[in-house]
PDB file of N, CA, C, O and CB in Angstrom:
ATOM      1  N   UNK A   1     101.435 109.123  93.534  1.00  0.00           N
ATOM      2  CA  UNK A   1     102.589 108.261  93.507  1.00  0.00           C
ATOM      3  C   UNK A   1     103.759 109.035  94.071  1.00  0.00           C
ATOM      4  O   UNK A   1     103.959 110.168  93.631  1.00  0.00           O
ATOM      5  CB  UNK A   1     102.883 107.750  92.079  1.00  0.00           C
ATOM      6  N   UNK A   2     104.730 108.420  95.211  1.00  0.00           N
ATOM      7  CA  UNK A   2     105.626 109.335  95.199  1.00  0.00           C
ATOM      8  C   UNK A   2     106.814 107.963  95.812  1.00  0.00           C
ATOM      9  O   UNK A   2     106.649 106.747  95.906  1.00  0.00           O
ATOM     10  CB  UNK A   2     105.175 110.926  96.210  1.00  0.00           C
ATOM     11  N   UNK A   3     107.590 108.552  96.024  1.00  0.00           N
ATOM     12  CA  UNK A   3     108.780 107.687  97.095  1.00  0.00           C
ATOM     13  C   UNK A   3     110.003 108.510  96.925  1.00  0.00           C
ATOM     14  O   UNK A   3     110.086 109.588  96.337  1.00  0.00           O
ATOM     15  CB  UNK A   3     109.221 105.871  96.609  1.00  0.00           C
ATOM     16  N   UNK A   4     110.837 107.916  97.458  1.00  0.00           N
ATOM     17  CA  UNK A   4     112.314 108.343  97.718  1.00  0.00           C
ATOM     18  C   UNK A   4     113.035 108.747  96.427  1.00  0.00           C
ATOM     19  O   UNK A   4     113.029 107.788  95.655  1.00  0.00           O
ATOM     20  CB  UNK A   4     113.146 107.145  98.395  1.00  0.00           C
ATOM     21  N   UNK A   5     113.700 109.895  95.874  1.00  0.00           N
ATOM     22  CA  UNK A   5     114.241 110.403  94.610  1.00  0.00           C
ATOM     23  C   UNK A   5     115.572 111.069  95.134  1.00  0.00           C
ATOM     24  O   UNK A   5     116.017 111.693  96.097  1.00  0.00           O
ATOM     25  CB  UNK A   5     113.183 111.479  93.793  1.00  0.00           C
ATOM     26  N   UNK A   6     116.024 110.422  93.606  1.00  0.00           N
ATOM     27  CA  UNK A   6     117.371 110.636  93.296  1.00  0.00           C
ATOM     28  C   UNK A   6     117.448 111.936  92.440  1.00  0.00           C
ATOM     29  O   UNK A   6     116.573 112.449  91.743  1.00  0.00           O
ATOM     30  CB  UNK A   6     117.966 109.397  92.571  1.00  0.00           C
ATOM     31  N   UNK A   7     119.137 112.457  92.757  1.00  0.00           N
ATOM     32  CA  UNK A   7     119.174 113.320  91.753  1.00  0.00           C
ATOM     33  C   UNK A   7     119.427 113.112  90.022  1.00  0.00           C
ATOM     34  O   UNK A   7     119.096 113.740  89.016  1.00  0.00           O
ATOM     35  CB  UNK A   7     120.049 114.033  92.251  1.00  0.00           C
ATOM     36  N   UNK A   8     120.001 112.188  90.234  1.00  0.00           N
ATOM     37  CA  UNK A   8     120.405 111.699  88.884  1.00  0.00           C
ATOM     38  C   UNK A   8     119.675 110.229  88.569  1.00  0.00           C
ATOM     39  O   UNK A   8     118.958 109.652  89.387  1.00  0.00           O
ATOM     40  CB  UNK A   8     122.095 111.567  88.842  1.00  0.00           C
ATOM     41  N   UNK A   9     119.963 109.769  87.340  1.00  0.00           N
ATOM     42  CA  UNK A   9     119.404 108.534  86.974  1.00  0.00           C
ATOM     43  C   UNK A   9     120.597 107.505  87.457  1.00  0.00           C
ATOM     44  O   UNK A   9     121.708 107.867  87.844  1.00  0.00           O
ATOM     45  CB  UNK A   9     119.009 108.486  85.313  1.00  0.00           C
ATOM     46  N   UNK A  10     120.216 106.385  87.370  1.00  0.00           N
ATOM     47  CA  UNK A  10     121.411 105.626  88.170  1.00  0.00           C
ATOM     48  C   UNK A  10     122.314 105.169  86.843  1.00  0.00           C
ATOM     49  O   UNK A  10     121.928 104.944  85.696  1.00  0.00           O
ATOM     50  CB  UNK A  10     120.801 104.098  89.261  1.00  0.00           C
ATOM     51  N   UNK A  11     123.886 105.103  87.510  1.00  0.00           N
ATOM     52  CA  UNK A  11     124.743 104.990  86.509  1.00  0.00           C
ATOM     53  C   UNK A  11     124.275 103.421  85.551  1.00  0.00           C
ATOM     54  O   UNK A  11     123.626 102.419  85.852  1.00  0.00           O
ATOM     55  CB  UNK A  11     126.334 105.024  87.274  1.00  0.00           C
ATOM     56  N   UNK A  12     124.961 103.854  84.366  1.00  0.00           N
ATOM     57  CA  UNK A  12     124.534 102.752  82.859  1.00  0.00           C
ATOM     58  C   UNK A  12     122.960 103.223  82.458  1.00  0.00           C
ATOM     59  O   UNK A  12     122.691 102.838  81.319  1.00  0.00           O
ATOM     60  CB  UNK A  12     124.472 100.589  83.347  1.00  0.00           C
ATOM     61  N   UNK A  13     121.869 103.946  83.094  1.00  0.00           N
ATOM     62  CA  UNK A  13     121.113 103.908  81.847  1.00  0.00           C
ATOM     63  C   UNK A  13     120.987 105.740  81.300  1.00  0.00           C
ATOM     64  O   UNK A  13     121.201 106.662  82.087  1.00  0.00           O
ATOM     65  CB  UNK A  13     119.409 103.045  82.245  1.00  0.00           C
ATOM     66  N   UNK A  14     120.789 105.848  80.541  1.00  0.00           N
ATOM     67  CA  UNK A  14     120.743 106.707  79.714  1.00  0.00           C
ATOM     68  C   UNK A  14     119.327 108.103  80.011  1.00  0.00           C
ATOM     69  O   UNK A  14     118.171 107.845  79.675  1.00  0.00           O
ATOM     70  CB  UNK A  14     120.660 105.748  78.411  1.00  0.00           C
ATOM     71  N   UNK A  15     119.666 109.405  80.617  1.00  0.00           N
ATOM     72  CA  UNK A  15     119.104 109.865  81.158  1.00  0.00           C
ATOM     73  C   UNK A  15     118.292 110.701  79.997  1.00  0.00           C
ATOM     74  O   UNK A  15     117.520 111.544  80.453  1.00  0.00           O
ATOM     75  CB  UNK A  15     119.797 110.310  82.149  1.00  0.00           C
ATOM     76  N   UNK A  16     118.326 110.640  79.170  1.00  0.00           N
ATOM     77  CA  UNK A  16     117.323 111.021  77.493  1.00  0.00           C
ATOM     78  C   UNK A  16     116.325 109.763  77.594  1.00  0.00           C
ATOM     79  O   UNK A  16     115.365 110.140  76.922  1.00  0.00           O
ATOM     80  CB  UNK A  16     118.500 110.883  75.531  1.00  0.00           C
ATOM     81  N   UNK A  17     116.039 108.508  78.056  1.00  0.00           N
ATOM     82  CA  UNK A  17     115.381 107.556  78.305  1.00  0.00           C
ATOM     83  C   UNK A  17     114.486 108.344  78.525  1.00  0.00           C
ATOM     84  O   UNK A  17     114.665 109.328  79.242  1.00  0.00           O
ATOM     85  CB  UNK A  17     115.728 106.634  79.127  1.00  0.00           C
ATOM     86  N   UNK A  18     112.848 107.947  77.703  1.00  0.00           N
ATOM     87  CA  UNK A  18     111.801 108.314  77.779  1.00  0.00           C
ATOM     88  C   UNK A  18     110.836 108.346  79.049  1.00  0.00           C
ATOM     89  O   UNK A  18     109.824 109.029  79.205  1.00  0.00           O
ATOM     90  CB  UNK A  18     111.458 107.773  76.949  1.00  0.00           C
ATOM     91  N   UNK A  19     111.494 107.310  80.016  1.00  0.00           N
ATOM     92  CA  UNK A  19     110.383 107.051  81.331  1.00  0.00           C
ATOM     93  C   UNK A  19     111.815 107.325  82.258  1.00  0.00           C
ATOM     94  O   UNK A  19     111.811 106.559  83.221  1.00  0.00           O
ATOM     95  CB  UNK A  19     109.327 105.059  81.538  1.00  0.00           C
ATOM     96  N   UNK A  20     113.105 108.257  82.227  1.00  0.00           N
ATOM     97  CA  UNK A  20     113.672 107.938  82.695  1.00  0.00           C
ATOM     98  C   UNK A  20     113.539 108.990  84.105  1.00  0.00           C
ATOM     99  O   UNK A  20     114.413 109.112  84.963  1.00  0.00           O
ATOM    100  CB  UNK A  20     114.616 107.691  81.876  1.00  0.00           C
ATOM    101  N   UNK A  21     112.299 109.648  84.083  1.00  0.00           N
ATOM    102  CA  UNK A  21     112.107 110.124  85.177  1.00  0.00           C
ATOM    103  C   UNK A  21     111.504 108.971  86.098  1.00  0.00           C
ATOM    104  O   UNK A  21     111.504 109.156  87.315  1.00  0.00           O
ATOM    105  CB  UNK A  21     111.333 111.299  85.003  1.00  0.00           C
ATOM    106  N   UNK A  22     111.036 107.894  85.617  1.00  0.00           N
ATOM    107  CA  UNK A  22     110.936 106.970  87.048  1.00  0.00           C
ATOM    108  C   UNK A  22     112.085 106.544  87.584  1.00  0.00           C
ATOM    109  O   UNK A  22     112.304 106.435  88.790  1.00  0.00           O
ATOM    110  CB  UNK A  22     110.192 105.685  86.927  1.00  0.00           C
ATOM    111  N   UNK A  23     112.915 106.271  86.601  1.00  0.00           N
ATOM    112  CA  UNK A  23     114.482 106.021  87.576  1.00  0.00           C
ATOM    113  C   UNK A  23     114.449 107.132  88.570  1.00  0.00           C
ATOM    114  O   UNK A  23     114.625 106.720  89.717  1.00  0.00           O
ATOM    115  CB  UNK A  23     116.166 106.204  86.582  1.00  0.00           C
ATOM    116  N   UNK A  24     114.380 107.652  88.529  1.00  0.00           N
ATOM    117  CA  UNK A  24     114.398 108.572  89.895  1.00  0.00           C
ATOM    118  C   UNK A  24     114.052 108.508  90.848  1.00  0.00           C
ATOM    119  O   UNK A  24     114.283 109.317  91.747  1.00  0.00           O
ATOM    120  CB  UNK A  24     114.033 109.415  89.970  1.00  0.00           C
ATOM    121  N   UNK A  25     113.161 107.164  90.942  1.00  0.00           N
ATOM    122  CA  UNK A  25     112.731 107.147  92.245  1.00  0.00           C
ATOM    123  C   UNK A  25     113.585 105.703  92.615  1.00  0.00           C
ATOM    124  O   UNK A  25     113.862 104.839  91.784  1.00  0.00           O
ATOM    125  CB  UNK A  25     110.931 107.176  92.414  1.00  0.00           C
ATOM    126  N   UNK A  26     113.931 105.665  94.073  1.00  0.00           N
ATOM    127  CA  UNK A  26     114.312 104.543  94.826  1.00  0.00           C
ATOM    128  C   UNK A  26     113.206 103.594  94.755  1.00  0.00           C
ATOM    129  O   UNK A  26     113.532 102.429  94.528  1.00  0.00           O
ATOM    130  CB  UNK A  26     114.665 104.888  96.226  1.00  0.00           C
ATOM    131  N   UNK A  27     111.934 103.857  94.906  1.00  0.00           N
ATOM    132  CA  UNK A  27     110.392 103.206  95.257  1.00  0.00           C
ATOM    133  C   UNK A  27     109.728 103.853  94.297  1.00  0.00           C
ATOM    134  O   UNK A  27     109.991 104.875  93.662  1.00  0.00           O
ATOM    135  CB  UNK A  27     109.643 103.484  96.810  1.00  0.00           C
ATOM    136  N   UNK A  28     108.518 102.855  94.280  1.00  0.00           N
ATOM    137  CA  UNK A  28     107.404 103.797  93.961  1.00  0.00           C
ATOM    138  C   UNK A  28     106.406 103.220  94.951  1.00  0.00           C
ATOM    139  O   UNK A  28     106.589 102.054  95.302  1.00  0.00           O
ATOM    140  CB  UNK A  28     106.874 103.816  92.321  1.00  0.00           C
ATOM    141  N   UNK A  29     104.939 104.174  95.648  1.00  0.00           N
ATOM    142  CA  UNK A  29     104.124 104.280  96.769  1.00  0.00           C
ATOM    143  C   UNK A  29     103.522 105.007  96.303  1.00  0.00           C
ATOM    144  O   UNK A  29     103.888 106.099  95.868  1.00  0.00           O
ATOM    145  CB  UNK A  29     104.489 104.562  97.965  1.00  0.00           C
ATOM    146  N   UNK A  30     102.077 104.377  96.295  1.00  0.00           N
ATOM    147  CA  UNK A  30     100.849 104.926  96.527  1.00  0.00           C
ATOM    148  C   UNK A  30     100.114 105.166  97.467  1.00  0.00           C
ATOM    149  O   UNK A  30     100.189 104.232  98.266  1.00  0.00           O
ATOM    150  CB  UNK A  30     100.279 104.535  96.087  1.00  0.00           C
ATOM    151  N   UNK A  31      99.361 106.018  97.835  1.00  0.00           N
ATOM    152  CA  UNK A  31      98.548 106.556  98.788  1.00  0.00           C
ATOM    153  C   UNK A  31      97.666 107.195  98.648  1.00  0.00           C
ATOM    154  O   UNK A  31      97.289 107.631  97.560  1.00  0.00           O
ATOM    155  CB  UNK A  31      98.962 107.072  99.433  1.00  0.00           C
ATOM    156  N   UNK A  32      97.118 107.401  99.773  1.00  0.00           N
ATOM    157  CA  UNK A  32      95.474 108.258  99.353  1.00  0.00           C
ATOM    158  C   UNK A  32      95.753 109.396 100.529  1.00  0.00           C
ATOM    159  O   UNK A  32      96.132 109.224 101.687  1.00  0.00           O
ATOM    160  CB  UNK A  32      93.524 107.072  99.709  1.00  0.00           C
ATOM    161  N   UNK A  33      95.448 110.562  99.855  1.00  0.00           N
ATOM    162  CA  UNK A  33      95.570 111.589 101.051  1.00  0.00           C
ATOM    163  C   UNK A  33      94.025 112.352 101.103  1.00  0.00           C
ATOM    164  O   UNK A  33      93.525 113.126 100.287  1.00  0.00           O
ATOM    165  CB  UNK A  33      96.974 112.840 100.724  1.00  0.00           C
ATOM    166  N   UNK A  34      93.483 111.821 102.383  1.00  0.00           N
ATOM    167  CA  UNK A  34      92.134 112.513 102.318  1.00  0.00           C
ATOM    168  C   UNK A  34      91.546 112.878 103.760  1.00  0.00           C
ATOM    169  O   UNK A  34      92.238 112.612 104.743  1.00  0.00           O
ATOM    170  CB  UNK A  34      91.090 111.554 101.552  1.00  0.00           C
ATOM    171  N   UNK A  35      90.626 113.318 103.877  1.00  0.00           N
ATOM    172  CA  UNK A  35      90.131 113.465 105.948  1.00  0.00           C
ATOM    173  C   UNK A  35      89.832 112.400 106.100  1.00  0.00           C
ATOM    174  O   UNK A  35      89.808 111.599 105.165  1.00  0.00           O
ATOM    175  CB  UNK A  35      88.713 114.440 106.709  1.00  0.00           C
ATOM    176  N   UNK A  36      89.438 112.011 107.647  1.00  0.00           N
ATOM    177  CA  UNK A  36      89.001 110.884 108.123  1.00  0.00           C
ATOM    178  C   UNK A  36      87.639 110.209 107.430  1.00  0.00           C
ATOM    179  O   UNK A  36      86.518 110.673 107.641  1.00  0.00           O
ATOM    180  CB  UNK A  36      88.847 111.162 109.492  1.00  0.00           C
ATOM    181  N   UNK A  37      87.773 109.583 106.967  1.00  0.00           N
ATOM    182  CA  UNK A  37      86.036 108.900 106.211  1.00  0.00           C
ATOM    183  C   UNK A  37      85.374 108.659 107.738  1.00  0.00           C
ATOM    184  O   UNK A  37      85.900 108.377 108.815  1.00  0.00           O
ATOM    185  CB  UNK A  37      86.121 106.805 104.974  1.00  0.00           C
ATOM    186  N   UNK A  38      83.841 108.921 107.300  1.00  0.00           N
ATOM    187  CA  UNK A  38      82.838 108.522 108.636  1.00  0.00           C
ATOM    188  C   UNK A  38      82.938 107.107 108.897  1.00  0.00           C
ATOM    189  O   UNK A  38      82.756 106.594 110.001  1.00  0.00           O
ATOM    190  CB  UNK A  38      81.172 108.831 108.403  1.00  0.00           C
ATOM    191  N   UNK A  39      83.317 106.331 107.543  1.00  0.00           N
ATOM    192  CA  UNK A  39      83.778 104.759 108.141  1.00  0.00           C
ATOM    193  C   UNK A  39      84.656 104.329 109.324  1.00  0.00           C
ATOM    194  O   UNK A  39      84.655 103.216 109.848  1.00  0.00           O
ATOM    195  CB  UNK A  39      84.500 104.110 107.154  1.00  0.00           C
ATOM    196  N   UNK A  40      85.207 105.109 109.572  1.00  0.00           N
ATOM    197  CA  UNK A  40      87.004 104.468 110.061  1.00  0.00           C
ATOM    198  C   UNK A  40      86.227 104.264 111.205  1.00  0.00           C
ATOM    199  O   UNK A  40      86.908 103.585 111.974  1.00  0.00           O
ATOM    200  CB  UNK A  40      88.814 105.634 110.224  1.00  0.00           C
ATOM    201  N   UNK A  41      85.445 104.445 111.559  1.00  0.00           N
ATOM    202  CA  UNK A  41      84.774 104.042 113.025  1.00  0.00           C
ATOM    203  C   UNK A  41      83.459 103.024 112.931  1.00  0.00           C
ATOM    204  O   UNK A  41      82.742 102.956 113.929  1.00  0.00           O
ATOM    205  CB  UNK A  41      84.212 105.524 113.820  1.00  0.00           C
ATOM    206  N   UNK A  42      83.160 102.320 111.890  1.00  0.00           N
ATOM    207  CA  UNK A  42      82.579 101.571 111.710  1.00  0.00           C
ATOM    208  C   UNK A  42      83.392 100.120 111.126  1.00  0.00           C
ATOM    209  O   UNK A  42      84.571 100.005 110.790  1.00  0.00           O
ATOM    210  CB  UNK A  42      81.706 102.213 111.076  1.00  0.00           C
ATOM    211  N   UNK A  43      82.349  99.131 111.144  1.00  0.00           N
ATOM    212  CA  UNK A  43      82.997  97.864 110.322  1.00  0.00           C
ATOM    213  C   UNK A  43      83.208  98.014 108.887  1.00  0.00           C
ATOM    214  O   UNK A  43      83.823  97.228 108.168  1.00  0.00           O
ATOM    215  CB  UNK A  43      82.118  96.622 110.417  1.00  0.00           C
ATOM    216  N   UNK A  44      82.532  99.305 108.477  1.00  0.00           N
ATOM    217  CA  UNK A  44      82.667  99.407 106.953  1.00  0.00           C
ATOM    218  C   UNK A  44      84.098  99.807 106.789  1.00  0.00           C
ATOM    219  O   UNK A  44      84.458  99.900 105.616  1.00  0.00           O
ATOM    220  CB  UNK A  44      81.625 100.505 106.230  1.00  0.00           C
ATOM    221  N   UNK A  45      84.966 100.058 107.678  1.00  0.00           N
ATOM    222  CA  UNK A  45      86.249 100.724 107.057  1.00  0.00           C
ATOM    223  C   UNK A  45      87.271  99.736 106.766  1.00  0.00           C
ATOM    224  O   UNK A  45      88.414 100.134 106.537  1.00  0.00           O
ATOM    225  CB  UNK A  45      86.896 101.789 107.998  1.00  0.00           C
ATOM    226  N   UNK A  46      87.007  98.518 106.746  1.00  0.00           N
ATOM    227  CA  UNK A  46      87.534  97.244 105.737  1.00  0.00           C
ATOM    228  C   UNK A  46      87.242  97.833 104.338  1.00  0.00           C
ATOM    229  O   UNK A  46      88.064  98.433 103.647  1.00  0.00           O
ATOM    230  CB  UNK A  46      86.607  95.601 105.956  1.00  0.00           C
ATOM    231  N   UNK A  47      86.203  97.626 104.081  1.00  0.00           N
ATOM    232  CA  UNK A  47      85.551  97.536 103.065  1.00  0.00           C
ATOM    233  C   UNK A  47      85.852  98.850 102.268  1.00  0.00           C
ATOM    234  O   UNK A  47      86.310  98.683 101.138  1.00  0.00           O
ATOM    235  CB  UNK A  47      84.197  97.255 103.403  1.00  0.00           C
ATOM    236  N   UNK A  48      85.660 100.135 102.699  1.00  0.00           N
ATOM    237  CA  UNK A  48      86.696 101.386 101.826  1.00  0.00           C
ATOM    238  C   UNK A  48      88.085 100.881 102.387  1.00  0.00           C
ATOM    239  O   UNK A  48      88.262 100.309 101.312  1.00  0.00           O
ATOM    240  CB  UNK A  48      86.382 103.416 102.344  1.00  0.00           C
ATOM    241  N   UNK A  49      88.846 100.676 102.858  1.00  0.00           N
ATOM    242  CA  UNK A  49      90.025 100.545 102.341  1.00  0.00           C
ATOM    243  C   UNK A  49      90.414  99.689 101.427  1.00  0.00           C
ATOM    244  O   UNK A  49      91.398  99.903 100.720  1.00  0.00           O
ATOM    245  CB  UNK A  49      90.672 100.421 103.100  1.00  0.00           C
ATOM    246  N   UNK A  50      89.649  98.575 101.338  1.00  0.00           N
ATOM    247  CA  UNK A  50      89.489  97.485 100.179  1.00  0.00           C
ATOM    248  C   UNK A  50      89.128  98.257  98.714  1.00  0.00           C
ATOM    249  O   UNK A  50      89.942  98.289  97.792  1.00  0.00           O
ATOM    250  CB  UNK A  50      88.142  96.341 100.614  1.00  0.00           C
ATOM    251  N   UNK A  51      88.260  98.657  98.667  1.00  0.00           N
ATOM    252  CA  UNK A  51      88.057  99.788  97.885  1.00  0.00           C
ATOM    253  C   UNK A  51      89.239 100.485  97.168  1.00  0.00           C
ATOM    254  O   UNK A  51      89.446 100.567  95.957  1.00  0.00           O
ATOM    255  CB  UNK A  51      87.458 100.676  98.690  1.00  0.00           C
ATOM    256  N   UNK A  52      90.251 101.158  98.611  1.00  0.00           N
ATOM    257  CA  UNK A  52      90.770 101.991  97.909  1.00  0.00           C
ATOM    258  C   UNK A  52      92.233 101.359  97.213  1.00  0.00           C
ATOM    259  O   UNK A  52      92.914 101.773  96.274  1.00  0.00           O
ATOM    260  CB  UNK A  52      90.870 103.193  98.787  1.00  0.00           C
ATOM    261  N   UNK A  53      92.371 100.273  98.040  1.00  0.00           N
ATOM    262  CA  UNK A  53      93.467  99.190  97.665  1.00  0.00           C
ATOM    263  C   UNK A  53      93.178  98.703  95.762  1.00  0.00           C
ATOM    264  O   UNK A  53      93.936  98.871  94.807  1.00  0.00           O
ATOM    265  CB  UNK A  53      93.152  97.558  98.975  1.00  0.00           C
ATOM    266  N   UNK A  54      91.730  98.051  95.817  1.00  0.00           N
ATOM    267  CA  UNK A  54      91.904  97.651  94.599  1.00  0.00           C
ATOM    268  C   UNK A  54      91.869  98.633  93.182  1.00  0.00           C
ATOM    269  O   UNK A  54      91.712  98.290  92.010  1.00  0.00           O
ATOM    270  CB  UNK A  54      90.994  96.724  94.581  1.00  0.00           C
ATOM    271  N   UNK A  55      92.068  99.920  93.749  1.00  0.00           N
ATOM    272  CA  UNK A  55      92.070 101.169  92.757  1.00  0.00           C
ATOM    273  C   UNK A  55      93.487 101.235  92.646  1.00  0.00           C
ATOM    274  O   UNK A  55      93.987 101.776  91.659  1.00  0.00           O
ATOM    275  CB  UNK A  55      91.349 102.663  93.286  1.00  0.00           C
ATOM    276  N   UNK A  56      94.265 100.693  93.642  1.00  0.00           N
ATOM    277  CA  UNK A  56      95.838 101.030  93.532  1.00  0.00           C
ATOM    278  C   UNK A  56      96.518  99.783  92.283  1.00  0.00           C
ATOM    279  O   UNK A  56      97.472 100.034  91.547  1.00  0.00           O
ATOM    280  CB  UNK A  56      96.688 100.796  95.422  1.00  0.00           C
ATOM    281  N   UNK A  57      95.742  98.435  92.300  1.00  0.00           N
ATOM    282  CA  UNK A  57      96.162  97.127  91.956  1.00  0.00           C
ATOM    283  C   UNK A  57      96.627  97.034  90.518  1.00  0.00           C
ATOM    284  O   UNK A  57      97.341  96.108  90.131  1.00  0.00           O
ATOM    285  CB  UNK A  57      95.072  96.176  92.206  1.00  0.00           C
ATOM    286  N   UNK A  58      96.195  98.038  89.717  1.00  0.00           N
ATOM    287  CA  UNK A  58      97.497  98.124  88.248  1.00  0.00           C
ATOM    288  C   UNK A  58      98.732  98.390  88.428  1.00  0.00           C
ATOM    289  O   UNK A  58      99.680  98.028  87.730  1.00  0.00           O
ATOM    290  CB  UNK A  58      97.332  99.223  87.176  1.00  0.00           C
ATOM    291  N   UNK A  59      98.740  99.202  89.629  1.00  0.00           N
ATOM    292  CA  UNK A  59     100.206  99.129  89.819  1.00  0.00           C
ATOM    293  C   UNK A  59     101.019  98.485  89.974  1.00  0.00           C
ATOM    294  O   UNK A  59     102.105  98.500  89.395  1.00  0.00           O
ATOM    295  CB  UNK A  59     100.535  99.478  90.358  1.00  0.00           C
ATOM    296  N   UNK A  60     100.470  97.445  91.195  1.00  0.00           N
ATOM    297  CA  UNK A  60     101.102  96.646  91.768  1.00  0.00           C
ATOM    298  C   UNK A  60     101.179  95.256  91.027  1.00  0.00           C
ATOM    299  O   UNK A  60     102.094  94.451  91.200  1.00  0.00           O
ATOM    300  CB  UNK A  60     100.611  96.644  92.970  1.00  0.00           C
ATOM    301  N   UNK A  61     100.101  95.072  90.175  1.00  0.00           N
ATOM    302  CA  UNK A  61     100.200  94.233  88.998  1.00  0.00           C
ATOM    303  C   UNK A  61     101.242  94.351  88.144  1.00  0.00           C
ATOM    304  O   UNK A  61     101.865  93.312  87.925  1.00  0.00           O
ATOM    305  CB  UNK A  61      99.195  94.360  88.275  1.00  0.00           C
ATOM    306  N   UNK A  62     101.727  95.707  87.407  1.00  0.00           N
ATOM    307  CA  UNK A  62     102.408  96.026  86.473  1.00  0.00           C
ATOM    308  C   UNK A  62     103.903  95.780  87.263  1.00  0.00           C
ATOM    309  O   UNK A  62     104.765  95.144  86.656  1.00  0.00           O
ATOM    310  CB  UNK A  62     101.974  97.467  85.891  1.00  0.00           C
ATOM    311  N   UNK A  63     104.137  96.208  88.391  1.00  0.00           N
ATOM    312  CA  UNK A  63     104.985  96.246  89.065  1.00  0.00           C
ATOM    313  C   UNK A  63     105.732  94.757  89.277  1.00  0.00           C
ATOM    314  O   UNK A  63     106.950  94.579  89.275  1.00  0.00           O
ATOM    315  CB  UNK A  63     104.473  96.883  90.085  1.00  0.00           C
ATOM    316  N   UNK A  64     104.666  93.704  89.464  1.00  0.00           N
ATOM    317  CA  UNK A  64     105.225  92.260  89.675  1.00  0.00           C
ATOM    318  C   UNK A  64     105.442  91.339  88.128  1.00  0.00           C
ATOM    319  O   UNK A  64     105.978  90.258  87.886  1.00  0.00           O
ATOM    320  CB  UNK A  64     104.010  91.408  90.748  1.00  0.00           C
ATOM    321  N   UNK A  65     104.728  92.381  87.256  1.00  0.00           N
ATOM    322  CA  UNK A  65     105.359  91.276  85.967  1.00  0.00           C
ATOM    323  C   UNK A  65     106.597  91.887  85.707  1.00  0.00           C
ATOM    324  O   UNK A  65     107.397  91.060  85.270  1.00  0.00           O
ATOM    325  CB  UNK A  65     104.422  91.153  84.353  1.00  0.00           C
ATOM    326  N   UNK A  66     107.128  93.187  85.825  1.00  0.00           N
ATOM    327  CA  UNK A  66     108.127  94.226  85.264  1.00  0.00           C
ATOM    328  C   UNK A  66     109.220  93.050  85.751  1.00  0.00           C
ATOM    329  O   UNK A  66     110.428  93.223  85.588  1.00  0.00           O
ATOM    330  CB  UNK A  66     108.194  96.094  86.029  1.00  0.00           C
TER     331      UNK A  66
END
């Protein structure tokens, strides 16, 4: 997980806030950092990136009810 960070928490919330190290970020982004899979040159490389997408999807779940 990473994205764009601040130095401080943004003014009004309270930087003793238990999760208030996510305020710190502008974003949050997921990614996968790995070598080229032998897929990426086949039709299978839908299918692992699908893969690696629906490993990301709590996030992005949690993210759209928040």
């Amino acid at each position: 997980m990473g994205g764009a960070m601040r130095k401080t928490v943004p003014r009004g919330y309270d930087a003793d806030y238990e999760y208030a190290d996510l305020l710190l970020h502008d974003g949050i982004v997921t990614y996968l950092e790995t070598k080229l899979p032998q897929e990426i040159s086949s039709k299978k490389f839908v299918e692992y990136c699908v893969d690696h997408f629906k490993k990301m999807s709590p996030l992005n779940k949690w993210l759209r009810e928040a």
